[in-house]
N, C-alpha and C positions, 0 to 999 in steps of 0.2 A: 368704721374703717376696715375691721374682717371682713365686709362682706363684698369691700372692694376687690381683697383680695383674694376671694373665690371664684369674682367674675375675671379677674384676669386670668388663674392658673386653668380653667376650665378651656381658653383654646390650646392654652401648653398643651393639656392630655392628648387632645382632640391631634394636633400637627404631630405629638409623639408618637402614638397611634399609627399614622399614616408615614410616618419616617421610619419604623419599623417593618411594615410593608414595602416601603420601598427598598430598605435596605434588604430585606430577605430577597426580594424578585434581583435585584442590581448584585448582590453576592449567586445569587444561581443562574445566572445570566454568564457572569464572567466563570465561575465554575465551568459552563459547559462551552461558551468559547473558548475557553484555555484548552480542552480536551478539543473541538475541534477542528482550531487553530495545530494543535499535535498533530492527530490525524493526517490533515492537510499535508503538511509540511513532511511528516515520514513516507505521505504516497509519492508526494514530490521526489524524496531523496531514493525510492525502492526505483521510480521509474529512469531517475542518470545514472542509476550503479547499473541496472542492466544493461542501459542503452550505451555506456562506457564501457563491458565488459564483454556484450558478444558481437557488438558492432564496429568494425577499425576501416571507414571509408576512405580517410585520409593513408592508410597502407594498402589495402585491397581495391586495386579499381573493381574487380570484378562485383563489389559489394555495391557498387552505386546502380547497377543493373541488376540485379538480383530482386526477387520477391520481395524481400524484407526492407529491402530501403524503405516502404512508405512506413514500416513499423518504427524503423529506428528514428524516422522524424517526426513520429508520433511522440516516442517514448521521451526523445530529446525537445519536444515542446512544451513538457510538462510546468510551463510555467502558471497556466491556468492555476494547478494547484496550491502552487508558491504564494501567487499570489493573493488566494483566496483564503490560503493558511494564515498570511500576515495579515488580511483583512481581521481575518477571526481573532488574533490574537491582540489588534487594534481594538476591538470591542472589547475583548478582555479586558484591555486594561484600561477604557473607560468604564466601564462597568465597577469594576474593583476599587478605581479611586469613587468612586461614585459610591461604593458601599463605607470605601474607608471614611471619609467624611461625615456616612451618615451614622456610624458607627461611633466615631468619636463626640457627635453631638449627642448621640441617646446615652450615653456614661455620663453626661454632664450632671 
């Protein structure tokens, strides 16, 4: 009867093993989406503060004829980054319940 119970615990180590590993890559995964999910999102927020603070088209018409109009609807279409920050921080936080999971099973 022991020795049934060697051959059973023997795939335990083996998925413990591998649940390990995946936990570590799924924690450093969302570690570094979290940071560049950040990132993202503060390029986002540096490019409306400017494009809100030297840009006033809606008071200056002369600003919609100016050189800088195409910048200021540059700076004002910075959605690319927004939206690539929330991607990132969407994997974050697959990632993380993905490590949390695997984390709680390897304590058992």
């Amino acid at each position: 009867m022991e020795h049934v119970v060697e051959v059973c615990e023997k795939p335990a180590r083996a998925t413990g093993r591998w649940t390990g590993r995946i936990f570590s890559w799924s924690f450093g995964l969302a570690c570094l989406s979290l940071m560049l999910g950040g990132v993202n999102i503060v390029i986002w927020a540096n490019h409306w503060y400017v494009a809100e603070q030297v840009f006033y088209p809606e008071v200056d018409e002369a600003a919609k004829q100016g050189p800088y109009w195409d910048i200021a609807q540059l700076l004002r279409s910075g959605n690319e980054a927004l939206l690539e920050g929330f991607t990132w921080l969407g994997v974050a936080a697959l990632c993380g319940t993905v490590a949390l999971v695997l984390g709680r099973r390897r304590r058992r």
